[in-house]
C-alpha positions as CSV (number, residue, x, y, z in Angstrom):
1,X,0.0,0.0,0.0
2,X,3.1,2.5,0.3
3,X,3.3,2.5,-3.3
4,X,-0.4,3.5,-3.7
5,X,0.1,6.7,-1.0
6,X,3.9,7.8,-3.0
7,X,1.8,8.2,-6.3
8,X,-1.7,9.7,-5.4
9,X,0.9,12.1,-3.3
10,X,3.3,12.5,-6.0
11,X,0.1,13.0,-8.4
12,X,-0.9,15.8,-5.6
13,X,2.2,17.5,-5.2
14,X,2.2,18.0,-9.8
15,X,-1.1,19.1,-9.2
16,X,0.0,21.6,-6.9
17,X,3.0,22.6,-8.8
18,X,0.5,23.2,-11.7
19,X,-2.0,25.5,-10.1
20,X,0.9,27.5,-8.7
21,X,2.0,28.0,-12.0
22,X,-1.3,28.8,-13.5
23,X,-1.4,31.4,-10.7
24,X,2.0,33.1,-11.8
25,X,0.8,33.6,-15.5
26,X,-2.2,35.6,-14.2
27,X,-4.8,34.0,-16.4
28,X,-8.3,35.1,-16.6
29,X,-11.6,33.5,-17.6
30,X,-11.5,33.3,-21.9
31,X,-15.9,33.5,-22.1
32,X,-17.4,30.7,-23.7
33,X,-17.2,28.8,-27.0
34,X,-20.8,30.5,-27.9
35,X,-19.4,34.0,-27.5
36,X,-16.0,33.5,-28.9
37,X,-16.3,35.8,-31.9
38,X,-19.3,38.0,-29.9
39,X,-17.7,41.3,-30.7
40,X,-18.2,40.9,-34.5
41,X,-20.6,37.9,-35.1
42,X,-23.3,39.2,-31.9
43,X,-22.4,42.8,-31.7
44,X,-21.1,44.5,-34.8
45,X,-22.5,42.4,-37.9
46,X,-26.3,42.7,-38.5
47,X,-27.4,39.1,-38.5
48,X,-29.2,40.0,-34.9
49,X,-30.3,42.9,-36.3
50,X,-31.6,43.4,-39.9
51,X,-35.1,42.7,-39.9
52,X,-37.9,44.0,-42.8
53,X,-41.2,45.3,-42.9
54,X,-42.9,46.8,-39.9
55,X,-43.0,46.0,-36.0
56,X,-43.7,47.1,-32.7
57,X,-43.1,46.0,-29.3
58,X,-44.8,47.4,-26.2
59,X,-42.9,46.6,-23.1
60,X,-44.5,46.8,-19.3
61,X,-42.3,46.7,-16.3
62,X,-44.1,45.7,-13.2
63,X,-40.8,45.5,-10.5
64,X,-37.3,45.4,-10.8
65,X,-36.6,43.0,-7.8
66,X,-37.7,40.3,-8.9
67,X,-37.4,41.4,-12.3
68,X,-40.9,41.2,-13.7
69,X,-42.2,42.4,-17.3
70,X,-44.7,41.8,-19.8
71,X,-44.4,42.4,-23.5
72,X,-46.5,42.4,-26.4
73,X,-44.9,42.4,-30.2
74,X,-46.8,43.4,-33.8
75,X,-45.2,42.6,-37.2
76,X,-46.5,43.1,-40.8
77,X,-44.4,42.0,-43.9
78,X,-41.9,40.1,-42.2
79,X,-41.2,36.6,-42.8
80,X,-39.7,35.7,-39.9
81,X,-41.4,37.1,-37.5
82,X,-45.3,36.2,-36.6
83,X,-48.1,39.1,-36.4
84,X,-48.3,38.7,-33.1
85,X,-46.5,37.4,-29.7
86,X,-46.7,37.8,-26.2
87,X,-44.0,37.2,-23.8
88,X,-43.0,37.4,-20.7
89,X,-39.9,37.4,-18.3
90,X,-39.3,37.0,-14.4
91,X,-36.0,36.8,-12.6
92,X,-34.3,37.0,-10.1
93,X,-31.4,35.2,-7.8
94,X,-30.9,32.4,-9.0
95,X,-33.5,32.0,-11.9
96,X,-34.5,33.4,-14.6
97,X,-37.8,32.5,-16.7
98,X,-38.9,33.3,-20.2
99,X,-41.7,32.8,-22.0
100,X,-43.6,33.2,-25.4
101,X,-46.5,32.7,-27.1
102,X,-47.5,34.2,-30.3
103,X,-50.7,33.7,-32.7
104,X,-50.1,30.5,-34.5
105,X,-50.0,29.0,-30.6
106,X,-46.3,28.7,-30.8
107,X,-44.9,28.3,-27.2
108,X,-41.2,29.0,-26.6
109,X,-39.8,29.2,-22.8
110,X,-36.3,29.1,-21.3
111,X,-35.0,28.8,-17.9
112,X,-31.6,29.7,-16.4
113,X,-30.5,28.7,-13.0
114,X,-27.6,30.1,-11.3
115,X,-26.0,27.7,-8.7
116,X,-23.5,29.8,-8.4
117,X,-21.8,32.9,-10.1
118,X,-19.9,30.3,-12.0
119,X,-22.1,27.2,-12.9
120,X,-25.5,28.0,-15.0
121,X,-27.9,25.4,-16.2
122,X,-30.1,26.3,-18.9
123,X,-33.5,24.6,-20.5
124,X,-34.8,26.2,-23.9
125,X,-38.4,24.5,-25.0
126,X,-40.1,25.0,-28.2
127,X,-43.5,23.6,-29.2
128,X,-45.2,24.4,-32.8
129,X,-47.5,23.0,-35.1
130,X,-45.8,20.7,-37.9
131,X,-44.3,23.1,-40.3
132,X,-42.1,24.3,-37.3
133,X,-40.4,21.4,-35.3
134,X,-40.4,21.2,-31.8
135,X,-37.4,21.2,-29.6
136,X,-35.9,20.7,-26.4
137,X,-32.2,22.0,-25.5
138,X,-30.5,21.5,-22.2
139,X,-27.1,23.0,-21.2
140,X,-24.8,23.1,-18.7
141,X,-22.1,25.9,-18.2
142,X,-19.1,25.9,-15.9
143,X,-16.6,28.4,-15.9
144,X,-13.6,28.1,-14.3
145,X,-10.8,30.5,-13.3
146,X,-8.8,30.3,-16.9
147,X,-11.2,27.6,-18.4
148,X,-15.2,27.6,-19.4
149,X,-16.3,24.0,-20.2
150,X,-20.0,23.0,-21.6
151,X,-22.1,20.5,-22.1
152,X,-25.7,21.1,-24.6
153,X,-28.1,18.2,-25.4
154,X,-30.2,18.7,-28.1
155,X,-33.4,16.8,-28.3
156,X,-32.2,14.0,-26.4
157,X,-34.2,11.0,-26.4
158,X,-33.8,7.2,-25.5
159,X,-35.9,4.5,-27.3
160,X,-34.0,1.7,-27.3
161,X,-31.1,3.5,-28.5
162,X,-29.8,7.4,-27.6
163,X,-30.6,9.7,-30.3
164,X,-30.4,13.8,-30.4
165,X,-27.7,15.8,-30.8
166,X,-24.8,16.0,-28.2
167,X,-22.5,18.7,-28.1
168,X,-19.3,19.1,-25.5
169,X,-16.4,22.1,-25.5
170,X,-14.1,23.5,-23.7
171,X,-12.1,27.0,-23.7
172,X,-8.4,27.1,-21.9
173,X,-6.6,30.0,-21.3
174,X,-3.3,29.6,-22.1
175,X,-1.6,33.4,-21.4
176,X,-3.6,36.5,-20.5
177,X,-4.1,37.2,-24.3
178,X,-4.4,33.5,-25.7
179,X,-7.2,30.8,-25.7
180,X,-7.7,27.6,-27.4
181,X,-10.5,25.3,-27.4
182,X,-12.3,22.1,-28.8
183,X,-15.7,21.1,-29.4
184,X,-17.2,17.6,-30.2
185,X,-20.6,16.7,-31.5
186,X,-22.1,13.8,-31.8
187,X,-25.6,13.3,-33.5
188,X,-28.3,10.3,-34.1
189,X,-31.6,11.5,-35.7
190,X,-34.3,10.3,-34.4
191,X,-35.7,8.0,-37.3
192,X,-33.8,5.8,-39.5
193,X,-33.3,7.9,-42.1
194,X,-29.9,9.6,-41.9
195,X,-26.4,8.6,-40.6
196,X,-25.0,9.4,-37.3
197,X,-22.4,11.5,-37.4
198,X,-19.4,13.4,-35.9
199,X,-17.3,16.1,-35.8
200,X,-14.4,17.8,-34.0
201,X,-14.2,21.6,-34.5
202,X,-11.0,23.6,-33.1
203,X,-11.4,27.5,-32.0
204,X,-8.8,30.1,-31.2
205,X,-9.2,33.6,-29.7
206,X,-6.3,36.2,-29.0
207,X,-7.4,39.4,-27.1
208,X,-5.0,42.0,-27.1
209,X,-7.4,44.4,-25.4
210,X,-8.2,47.1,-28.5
211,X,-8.2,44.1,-31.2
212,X,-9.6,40.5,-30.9
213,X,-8.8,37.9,-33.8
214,X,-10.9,34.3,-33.5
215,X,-10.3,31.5,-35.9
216,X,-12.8,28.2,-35.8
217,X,-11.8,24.8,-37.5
218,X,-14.6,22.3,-38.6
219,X,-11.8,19.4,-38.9
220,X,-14.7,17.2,-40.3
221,X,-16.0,19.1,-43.0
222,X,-12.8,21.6,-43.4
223,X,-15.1,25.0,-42.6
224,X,-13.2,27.6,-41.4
225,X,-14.2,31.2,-40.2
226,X,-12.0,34.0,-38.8
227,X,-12.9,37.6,-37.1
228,X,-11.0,40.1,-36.4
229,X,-12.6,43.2,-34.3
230,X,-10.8,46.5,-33.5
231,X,-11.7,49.3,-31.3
232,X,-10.9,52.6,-33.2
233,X,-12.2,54.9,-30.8
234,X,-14.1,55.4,-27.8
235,X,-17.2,55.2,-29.7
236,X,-16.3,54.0,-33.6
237,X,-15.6,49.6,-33.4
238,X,-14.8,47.9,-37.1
239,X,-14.4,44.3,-37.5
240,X,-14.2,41.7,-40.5
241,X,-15.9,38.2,-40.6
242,X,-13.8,35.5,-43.3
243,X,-15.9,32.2,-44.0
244,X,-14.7,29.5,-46.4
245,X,-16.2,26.2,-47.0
246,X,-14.7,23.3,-49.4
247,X,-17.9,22.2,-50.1
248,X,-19.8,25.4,-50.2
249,X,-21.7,27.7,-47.5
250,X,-25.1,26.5,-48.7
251,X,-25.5,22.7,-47.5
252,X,-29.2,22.5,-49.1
253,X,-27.5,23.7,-52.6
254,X,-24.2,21.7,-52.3
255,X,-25.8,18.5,-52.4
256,X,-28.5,18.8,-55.4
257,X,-25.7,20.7,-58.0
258,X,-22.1,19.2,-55.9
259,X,-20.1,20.3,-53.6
260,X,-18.2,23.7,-54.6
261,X,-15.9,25.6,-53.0
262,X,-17.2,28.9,-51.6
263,X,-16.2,32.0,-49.5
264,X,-17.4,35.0,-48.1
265,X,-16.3,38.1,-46.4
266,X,-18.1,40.7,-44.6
267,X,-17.1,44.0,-42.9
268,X,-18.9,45.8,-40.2
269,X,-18.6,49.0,-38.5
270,X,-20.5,50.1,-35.3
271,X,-21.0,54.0,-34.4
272,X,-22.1,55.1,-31.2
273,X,-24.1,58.3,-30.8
274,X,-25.1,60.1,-27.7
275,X,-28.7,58.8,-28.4
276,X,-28.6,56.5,-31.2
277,X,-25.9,53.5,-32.9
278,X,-25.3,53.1,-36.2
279,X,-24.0,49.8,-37.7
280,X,-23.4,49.0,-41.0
281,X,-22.3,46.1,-43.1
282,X,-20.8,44.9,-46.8
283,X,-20.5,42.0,-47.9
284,X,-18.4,40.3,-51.0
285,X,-21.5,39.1,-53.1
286,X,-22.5,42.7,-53.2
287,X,-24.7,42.8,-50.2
288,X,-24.8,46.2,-48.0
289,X,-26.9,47.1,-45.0
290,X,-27.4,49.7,-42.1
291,X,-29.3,49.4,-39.2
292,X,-30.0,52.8,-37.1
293,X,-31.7,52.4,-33.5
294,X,-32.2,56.1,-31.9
295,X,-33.4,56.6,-28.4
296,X,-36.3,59.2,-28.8
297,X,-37.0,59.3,-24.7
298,X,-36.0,57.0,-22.1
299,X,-38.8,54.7,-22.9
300,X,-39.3,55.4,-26.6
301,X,-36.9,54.0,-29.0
302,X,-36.9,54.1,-33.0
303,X,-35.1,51.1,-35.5
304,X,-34.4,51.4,-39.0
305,X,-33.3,48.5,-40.9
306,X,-32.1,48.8,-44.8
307,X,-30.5,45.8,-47.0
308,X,-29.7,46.2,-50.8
309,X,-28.9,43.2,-52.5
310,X,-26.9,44.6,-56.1
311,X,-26.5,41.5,-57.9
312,X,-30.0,40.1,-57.6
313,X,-31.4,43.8,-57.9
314,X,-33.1,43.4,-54.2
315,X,-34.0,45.4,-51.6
316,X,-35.3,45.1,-48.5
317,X,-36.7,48.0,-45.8
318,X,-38.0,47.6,-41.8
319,X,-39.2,50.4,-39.6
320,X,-39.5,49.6,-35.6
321,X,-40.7,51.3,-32.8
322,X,-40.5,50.2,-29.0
323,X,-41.7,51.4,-26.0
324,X,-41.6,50.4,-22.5
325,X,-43.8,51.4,-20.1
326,X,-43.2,51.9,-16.4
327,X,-45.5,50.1,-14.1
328,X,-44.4,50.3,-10.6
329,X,-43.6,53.9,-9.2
330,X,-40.2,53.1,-8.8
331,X,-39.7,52.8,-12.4
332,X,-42.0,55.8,-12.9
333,X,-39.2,58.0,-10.3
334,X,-36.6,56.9,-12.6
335,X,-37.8,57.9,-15.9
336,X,-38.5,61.4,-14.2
337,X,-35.3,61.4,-13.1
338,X,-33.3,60.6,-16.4
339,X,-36.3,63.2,-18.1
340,X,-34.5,66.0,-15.4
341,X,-31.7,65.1,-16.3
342,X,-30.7,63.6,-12.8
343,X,-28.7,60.5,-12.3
344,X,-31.9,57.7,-11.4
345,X,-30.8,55.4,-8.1
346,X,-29.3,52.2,-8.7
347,X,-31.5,49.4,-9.9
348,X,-30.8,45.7,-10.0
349,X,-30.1,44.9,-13.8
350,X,-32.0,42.4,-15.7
351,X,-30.9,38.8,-15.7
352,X,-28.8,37.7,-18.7
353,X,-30.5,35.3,-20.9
C-alpha cells in the first residue's frame, strides 16, 4: 500500500505545482465557445439585427426586484417574425424565466438557473404545429478561473437507443491574451433515415485588449471562419468576418448541384451616438446594409433597418418602434429622473439570458 500513497501524493504535489503555476501567469476566464467571436458575429455584424417590414413592441415593467415584465410584439411584412406574440420574463437570484406565445400558438420558454456565479444550467423548449419542429435543449455551463467548459443536449431521447444531438467544448486559457479550445458533436436523428455523425471543430481567440482575432476549424468538414474586431475609438468599433467552406456555404444547394468551393467576407462598422448606434455592413456578393436604432426618450426607442442586394437587384426595408412602459412607481421615479436630467438610483439589472 506504500506504493499507492507515494503516487496519489506525488500525483498531488504535480497538481499543486500546476496550479501554482497557472497562478503566476495571471490567467483570466476566456468567455465561452458561444461568445467566442461576440464582438463581430453578436455585436457588430447585422445578422441579430436586420429585420424588414414593420413592428412594434410594447414593453411593461411591473418590478425590478424580482425582475418582472410583460411584453406584447406586432409585425407586418416580415417573414420571420409572426403578427403577433406575447411574452413574458421574471428573474431573479438564481433563476430566470422566459416565455412566449405568439398567434399560431407557438410556445417557446427558457429557464436559467444560477448555482452559483460560475455554474449555469439552462432549459430552452419549443412547441409548434408541424411546419415548425419542436425542440428541447438542455445545457450546462461551468466556468472556471482560466477555463469555461460545456455541455448542450439537443433533443435528447432514449428509445432503445440514444438519439439527439450532443454537443461538449471547452475553452483554456493559455496566457492572458491567448485561448484555445475544442468542441465535439455527436448526432443520431431520431428515425432511421440519416447517418450518425461526428465532428471535431478547433477554436482560437487572441485578445490583445483594442483588437480581438478568432479563428474556428470544422476538422470534419474543413469549414473555417475567422474575425478580427478593432476598437478605433471610444465610440467608432470595425471588424471583419472570413468564411470558407470546401464544399460550399449552402449545405441545401451543395448537395442537389455538388459540392463547390465557396467563401465570403463581410465588414462591419458600429458608431455610437449620444442617443442613437449606427451599424453598417458589406459583404463580397455585393450585399450592403445599415441598421439605425435612436433613443427618442427613455422609454421610446426608434429602429431602421435597410439591405440592398446589387447582384440580384433586391432590396429590403424595416421600420420599428419600441416602448416600455413603467409600471411600478419606482420605475416611474426613474424615468422622471433621467427626463431631469438627474442621475436615477441604482437598480438591480435584468438577468442575462
Amino acid at each position: 500500500m506504500d506504493y499507492i500513497q507515494t503516487a496519489v501524493s506525488s500525483v498531488g504535489r504535480l497538481g499543486d505545482k500546476i496550479d501554482s503555476y497557472k497562478s503566476s501567469l495571471n490567467l483570466t476566464n476566456p468567455g465561452t465557445t458561444e461568445n467566442l467571436s461576440k464582438e463581430v458575429s453578436k455585436d457588430l455584424l447585422l445578422s441579430n439585427y436586420a429585420f424588414t417590414g414593420i413592428r412594434a413592441d410594447v414593453t411593461k415593467g411591473f418590478s425590478t426586484n424580482p425582475w418582472f415584465t410583460v411584453s406584447h410584439a406586432f409585425a407586418l411584412g416580415s417573414q420571420v417574425l409572426p403578427p403577433y406574440s406575447f411574452s413574458t420574463m421574471f428573474g431573479g437570484e438564481p433563476l430566470f424565466l422566459r416565455g412566449s406565445v405568439d398567434n399560431d400558438g407557438a410556445v417557446q420558454a427558457m429557464l436559467n438557473c444560477s448555482w452559483s456565479p460560475n455554474i449555469i444550467s439552462k432549459v430552452q423548449m419549443q412547441i409548434a404545429d408541424a411546419a415548425i419542429p419542436s425542440m428541447c435543449q438542455i445545457e450546462h455551463d461551468h466556468r472556471g478561473k482560466d477555463f469555461s467548459f460545456s455541455v448542450k443536449a439537443m433533443n435528447p431521447w432514449y428509445e432503445n437507443k440514444l438519439t439527439g444531438i450532443y454537443i461538449l467544448s471547452m475553452l483554456q486559457s493559455l496566457t492572458p491574451k491567448l485561448s484555445l479550445g475544442v468542441e465535439a458533436l455527436w448526432q443520431k436523428p431520431s428515425t432511421s433515415i440519416g447517418p450518425e455523425e461526428a465532428a471535431l471543430s478547433y477554436m482560437a481567440r487572441y485578445n490583445a485588449d483594442d483588437w480581438i482575432a478568432t479563428a474556428h476549424l470544422n476538422g470534419t468538414q474543413g469549414d473555417v471562419t475567422a474575425t478580427f474586431w478593432r476598437k478605433l475609438s471610444e465610440k467608432v468599433e470595425a471588424g471583419v468576418e472570413c468564411q470558407l467552406s470546401p464544399v460550399g456555404l449552402n449545405r441545401s444547394a451543395a448537395l442537389m448541384t455538388g459540392p463547390k468551393p465557396e467563401g465570403l467576407t463581410s465588414v462591419g462598422l458600429k458608431y455610437e451616438f449620444a442617443q442613437s448606434i449606427y451599424r453598417s455592413q458589406v459583404d463580397s456578393k455585393g450585399k450592403v446594409g445599415v441598421y439605425l436604432e435612436r433613443r427618442l426618450a427613455p422609454a421610446i426607442t426608434l429602429a431602421f433597418s435597410s439591405e440592398i442586394d446589387h447582384p440580384n437587384r433586391n432590396a429590403k426595408v424595416g421600420l420599428g418602434l419600441s416602448m416600455e412602459l413603467p409600471g411600478s412607481d419606482e420605475m416611474i421615479q426613474q424615468q422622471q429622473q433621467l427626463l431631469s436630467g438627474q442621475a436615477p438610483a441604482a437598480a438591480p439589472a435584468a438577468p442575462a439570458a
